[in-house]
VEXMARTI-769334 format. One record per residue: x negated, y negated, z of N, C-alpha, C, O in turn; residue in three letters. Coordinates in steps of 0.05 Angstrom, whole numbers, padded with zeros to 5 digits, always signed. Layout:
REM VEXMARTI-769334
XYZXYZXYZXYZAla...
END
This chain:
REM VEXMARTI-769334
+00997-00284-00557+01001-00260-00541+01030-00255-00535+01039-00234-00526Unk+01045-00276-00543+01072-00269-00543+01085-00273-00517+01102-00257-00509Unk+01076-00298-00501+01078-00305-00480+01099-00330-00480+01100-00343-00501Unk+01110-00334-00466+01134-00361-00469+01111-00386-00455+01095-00377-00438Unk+01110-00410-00460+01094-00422-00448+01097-00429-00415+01079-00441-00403Unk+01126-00418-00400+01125-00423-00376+01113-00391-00369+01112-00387-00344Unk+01105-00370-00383+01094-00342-00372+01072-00360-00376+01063-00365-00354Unk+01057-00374-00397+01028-00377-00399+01017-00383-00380+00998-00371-00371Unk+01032-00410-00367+01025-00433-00342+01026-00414-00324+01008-00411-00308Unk+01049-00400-00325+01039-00376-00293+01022-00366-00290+01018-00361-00266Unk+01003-00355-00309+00994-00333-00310+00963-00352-00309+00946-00345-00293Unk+00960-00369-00321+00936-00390-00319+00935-00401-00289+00913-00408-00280Unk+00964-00404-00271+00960-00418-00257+00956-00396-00234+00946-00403-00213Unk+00963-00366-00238+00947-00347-00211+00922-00330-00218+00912-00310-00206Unk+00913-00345-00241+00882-00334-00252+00866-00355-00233+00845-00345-00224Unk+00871-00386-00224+00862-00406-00217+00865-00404-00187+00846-00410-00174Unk+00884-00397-00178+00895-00390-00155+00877-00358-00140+00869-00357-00117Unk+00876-00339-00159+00856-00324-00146+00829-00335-00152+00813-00319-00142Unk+00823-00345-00159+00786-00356-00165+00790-00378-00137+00774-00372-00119Unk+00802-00393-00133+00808-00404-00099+00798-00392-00074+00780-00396-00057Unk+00824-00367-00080+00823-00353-00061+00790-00331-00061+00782-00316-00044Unk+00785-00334-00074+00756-00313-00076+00734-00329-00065+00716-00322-00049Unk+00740-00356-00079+00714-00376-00068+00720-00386-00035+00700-00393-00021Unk+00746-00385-00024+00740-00396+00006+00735-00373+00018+00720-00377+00037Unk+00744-00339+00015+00727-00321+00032+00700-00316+00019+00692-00293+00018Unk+00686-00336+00011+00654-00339+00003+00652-00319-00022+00631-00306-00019Unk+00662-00312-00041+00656-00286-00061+00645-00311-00079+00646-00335-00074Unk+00629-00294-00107+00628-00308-00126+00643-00301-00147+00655-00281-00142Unk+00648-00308-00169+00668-00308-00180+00659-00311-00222+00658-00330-00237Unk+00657-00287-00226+00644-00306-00264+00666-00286-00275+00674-00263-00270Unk+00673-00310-00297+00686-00292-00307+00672-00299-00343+00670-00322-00352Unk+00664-00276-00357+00643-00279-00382+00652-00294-00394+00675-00298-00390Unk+00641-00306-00409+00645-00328-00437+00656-00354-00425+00661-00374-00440Unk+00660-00354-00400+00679-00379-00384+00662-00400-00371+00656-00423-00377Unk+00656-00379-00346+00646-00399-00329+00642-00374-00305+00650-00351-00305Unk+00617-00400-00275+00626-00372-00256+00629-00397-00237+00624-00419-00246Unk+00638-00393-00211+00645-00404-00191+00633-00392-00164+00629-00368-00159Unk+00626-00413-00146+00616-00406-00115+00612-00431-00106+00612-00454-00116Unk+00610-00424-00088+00609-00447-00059+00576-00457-00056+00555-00444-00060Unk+00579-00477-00050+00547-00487-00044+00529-00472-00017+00542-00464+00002Unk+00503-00471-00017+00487-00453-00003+00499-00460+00026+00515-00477+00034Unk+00486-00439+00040+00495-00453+00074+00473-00472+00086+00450-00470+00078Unk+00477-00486+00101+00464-00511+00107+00445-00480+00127+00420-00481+00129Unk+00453-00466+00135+00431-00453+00153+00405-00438+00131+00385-00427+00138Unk+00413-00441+00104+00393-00429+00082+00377-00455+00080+00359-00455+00063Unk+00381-00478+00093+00367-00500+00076+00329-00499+00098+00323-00493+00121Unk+00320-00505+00082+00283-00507+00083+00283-00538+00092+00292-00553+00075Unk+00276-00548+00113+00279-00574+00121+00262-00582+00110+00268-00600+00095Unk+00235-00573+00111+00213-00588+00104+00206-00585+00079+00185-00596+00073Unk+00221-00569+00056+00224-00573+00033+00241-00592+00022+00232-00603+00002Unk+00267-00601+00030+00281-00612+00028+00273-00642+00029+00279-00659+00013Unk+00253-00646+00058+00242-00676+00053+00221-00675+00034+00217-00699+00026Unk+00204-00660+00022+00191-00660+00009+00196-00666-00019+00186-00682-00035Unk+00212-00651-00022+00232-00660-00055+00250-00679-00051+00266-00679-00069Unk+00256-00702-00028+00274-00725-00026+00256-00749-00010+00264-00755+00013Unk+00238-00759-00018+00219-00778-00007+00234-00797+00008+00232-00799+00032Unk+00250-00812-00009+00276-00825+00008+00282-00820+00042+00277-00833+00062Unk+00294-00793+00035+00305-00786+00057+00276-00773+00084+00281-00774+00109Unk+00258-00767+00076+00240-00769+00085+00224-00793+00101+00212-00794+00123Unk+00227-00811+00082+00212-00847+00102+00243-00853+00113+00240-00867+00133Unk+00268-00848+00109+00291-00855+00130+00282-00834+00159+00273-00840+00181Unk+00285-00818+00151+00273-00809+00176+00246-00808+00196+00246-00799+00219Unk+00225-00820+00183+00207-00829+00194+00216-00855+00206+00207-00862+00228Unk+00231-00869+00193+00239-00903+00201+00249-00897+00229+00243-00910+00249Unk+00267-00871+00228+00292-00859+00253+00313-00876+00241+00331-00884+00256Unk+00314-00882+00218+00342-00882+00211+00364-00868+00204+00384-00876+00192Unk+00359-00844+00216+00365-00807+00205+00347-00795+00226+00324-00800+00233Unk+00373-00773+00234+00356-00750+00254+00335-00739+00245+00310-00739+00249Unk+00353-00730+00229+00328-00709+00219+00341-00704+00182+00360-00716+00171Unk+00326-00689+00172+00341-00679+00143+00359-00661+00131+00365-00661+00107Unk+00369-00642+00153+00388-00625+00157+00411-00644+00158+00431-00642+00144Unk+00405-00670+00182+00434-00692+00181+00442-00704+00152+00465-00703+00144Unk+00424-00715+00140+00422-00719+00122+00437-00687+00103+00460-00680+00102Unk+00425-00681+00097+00439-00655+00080+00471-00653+00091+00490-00661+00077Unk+00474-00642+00115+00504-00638+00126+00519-00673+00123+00544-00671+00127Unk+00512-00696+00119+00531-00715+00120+00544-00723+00086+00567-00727+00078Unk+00514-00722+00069+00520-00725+00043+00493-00712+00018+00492-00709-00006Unk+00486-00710+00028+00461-00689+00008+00471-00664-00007+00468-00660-00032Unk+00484-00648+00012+00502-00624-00004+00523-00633-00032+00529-00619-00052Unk+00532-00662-00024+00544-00666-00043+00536-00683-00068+00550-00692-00087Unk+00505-00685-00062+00495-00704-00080+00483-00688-00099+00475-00702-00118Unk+00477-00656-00103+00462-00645-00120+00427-00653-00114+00410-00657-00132Unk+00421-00656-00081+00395-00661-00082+00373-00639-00090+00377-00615-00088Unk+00348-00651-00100+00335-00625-00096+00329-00616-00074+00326-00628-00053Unk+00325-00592-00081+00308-00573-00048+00333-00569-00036+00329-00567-00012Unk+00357-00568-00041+00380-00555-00028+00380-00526-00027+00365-00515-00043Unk+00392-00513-00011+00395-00479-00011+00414-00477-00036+00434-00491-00041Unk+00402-00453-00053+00412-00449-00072+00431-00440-00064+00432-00435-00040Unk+00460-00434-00085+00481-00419-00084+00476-00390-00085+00461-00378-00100Unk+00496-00380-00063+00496-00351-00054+00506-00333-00084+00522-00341-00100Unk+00495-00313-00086+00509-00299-00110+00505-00275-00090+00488-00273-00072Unk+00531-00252-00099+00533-00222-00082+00529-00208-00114+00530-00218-00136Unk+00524-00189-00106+00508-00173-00086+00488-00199-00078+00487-00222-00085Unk+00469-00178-00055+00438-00204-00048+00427-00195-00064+00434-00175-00077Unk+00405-00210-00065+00382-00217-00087+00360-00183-00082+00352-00172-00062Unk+00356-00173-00117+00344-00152-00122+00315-00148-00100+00308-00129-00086Unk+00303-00176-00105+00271-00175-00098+00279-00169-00070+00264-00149-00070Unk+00290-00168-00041+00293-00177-00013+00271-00170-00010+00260-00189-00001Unk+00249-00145-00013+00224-00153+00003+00207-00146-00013+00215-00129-00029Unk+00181-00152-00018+00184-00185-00011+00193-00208-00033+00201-00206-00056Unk+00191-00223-00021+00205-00256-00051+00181-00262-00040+00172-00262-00017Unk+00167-00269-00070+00156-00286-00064+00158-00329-00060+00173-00343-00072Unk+00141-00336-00044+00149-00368-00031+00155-00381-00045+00155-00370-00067Unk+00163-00405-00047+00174-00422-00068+00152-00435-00074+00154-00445-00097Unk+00132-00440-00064+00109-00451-00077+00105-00434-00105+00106-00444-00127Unk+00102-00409-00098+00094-00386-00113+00116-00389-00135+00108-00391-00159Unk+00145-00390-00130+00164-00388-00144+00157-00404-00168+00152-00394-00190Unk+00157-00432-00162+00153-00452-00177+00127-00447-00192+00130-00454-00216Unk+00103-00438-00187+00084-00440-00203+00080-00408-00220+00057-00406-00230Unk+00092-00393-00223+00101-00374-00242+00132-00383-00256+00133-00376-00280Unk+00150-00394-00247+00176-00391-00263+00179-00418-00265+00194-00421-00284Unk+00172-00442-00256+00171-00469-00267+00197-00485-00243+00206-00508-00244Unk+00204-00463-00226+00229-00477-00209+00220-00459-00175+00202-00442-00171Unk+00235-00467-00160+00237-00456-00129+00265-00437-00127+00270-00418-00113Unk+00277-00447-00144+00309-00434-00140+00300-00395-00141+00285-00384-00157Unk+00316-00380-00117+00317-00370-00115+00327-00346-00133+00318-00327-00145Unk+00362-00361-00128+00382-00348-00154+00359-00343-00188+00351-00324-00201Unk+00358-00370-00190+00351-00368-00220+00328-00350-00226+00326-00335-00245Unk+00311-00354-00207+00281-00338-00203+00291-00301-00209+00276-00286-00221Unk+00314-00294-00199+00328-00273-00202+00333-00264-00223+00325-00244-00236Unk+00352-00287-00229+00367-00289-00259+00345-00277-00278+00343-00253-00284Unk+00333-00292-00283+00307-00296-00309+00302-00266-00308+00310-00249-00325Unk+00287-00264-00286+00272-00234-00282+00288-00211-00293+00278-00192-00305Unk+00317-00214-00286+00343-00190-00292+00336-00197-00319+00322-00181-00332Unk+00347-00224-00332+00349-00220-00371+00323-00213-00380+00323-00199-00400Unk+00299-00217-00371+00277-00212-00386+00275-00180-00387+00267-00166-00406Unk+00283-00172-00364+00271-00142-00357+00301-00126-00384+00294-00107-00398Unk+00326-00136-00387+00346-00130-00398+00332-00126-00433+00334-00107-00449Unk+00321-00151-00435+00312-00165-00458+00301-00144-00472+00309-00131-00491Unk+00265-00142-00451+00246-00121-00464+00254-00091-00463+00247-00074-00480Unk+00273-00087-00434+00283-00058-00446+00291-00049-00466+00285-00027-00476Unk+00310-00070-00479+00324-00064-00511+00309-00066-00533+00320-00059-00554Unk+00284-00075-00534+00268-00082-00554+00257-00049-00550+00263-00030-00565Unk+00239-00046-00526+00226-00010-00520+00245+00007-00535+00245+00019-00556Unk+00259+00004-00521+00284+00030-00533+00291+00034-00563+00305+00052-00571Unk+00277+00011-00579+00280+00014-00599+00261+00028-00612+00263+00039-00634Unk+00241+00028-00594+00214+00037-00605+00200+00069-00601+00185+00081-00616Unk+00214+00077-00571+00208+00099-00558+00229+00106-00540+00247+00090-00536Unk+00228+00133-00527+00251+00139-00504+00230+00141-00485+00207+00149-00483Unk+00256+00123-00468+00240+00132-00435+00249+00151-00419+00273+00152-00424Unk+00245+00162-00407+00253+00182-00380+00243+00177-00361+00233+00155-00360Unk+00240+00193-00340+00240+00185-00307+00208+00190-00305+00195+00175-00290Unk+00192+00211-00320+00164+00217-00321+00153+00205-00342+00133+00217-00352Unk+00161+00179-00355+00147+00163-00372+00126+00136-00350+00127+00123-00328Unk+00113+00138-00365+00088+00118-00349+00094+00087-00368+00093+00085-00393Unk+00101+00064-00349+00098+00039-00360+00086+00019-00344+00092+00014-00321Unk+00063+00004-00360+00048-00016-00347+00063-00036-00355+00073-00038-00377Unk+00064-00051-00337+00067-00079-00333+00050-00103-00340+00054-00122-00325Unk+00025-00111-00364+00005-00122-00354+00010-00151-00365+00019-00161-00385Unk-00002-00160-00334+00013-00184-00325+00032-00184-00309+00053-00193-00319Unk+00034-00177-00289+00059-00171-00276+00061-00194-00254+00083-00195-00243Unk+00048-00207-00248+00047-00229-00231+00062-00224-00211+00055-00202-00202Unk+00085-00235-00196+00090-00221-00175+00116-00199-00167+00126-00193-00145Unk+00123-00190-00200+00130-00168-00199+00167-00173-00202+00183-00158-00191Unk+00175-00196-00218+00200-00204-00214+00212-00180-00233+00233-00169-00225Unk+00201-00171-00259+00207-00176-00283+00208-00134-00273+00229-00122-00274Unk+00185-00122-00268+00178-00086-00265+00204-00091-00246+00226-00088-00256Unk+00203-00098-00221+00229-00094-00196+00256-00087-00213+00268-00066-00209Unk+00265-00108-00237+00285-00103-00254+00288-00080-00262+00309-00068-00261Unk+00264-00068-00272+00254-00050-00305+00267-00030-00279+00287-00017-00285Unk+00256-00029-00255+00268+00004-00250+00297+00008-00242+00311+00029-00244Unk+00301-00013-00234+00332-00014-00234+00354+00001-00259+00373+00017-00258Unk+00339-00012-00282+00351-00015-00302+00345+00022-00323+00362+00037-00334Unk+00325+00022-00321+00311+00057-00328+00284+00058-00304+00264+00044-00300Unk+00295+00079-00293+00279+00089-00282+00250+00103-00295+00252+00114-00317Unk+00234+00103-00287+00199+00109-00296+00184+00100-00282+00187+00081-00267Unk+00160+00114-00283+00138+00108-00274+00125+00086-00274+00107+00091-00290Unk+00121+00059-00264+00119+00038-00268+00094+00022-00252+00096+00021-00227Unk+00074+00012-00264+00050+00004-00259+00044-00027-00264+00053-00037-00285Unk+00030-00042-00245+00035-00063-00255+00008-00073-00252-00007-00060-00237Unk-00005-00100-00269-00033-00116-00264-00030-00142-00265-00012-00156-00273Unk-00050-00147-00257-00053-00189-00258-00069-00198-00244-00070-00191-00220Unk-00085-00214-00252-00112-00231-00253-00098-00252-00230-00110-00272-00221Unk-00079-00247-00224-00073-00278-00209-00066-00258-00174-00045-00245-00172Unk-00086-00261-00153-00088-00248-00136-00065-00253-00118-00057-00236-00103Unk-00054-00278-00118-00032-00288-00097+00001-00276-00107+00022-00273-00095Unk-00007-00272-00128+00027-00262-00144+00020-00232-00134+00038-00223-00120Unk-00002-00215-00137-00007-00190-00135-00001-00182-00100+00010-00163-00091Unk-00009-00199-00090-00003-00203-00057+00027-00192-00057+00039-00171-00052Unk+00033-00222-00067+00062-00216-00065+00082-00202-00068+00104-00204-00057Unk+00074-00185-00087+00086-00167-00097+00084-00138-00089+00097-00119-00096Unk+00061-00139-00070+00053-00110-00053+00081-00105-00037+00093-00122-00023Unk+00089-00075-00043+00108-00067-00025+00098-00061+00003+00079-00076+00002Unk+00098-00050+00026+00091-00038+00044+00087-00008+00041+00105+00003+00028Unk+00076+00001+00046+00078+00033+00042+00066+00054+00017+00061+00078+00015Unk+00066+00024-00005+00056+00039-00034+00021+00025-00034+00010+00006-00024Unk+00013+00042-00047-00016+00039-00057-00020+00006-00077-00006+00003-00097Unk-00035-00010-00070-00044-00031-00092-00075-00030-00083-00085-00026-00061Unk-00087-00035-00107-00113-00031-00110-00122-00065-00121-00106-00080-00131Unk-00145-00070-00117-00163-00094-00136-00181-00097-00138-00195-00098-00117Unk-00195-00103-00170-00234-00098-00178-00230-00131-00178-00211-00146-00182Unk-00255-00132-00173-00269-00159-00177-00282-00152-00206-00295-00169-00218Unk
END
C-alpha cells in the first residue's frame, strides 16, 4: 500500500487501540473476514439456576456451602473459565426476536444450543440464505403471501420480514414453539 513500515505499525497499532476503546464503553466490534470482539455477558444476564444446572460441580459445592451461591462462583472465576450456562455475549443492536424469545429449554430443543446470540445468528443466515435462493425463483413484494411451514417458533419468518417485507404465515405441528411464537395482538389459530 505504499506505507513505510513505521506508518504500518501506526496505523495497525490505532486500529487496535480503537477496538479497546469500543470494547470498554461495551460496543461490539467485527470487523469482516477478521474477527469480532466484545466483552463477556453481565453477571446480571446470568440464569442461576441454569448455570448450576450445566456445572454439577459447582452445584454440590454449593450444596456442601462451600460457595454462596452460583452467581459467587460465576463473579470469582466461572466468567473466566468459559463455563456453560454463562450469559451470552451482548451483541448491539438487541436481539431481533425481544418479544417473545422463546426459553432456553425451547432454544435448545429446536436449535441444538440455549445461546441466545447464536439462536439469533442462525435464524438471520437462514432467513438471508432462503431469501436468495426465492429470489431466484420469483419476485416478492409487500402483497406477496409466504408460508412458513414449519415455522416452529418463528426464529427464521421474524428474519424474512425484516429482510423483504410480505405477507407472512406460519405452521407447526409442534404446539410449544407455536405458543411461543404468538405475538400479542395478532390472530394464531390451531386444528387438532
Amino acid at each position: 500500500m505504499g506505507l513505510t513500515e513505521a506508518d504500518a505499525a501506526k496505523a495497525v497499532d490505532t486500529i487496535f487501540e480503537t477496538i479497546a476503546s469500543a470494547i470498554k464503553r461495551g460496543e461490539y466490534v467485527d470487523l469482516v473476514g477478521f474477527g469480532s470482539f466484545q466483552t463477556g455477558g453481565s453477571v446480571d444476564d446470568l440464569d442461576e439456576s441454569l448455570y448450576l444446572d450445566k456445572n454439577p460441580d459447582v452445584r454440590d459445592a454449593v450444596n456442601r456451602r462451600e460457595l454462596s451461591s452460583g452467581r459467587s462462583h460465576y463473579l470469582r472465576s466461572g466468567q473466566y473459565e468459559n463455563r456453560p450456562g454463562t450469559p451470552p455475549h451482548r451483541r448491539q443492536p438487541h436481539f431481533r426476536l425481544e418479544t417473545p424469545m422463546p426459553s432456553a429449554q425451547l432454544r435448545k430443543r429446536v436449535h441444538g444450543g440455549e445461546d441466545r446470540a447464536w439462536f439469533e445468528v442462525i435464524g438471520k443466515t437462514i432467513a438471508a440464505e432462503l431469501l436468495e435462493i426465492v429470489r431466484t425463483r420469483v419476485q416478492l413484494g409487500p402483497k406477496s403471501r409466504v408460508l412458513d411451514f414449519g415455522c416452529g417458533c418463528g426464529r427464521i419468518i421474524a428474519h424474512l420480514h425484516d429482510l423483504q417485507p410480505t405477507l407472512l404465515y406460519g405452521t407447526d405441528i409442534d404446539e410449544q414453539a407455536i405458543e411461543s411464537a404468538a405475538v400479542p395482538g395478532q390472530t394464531s389459530e390451531s386444528w387438532s
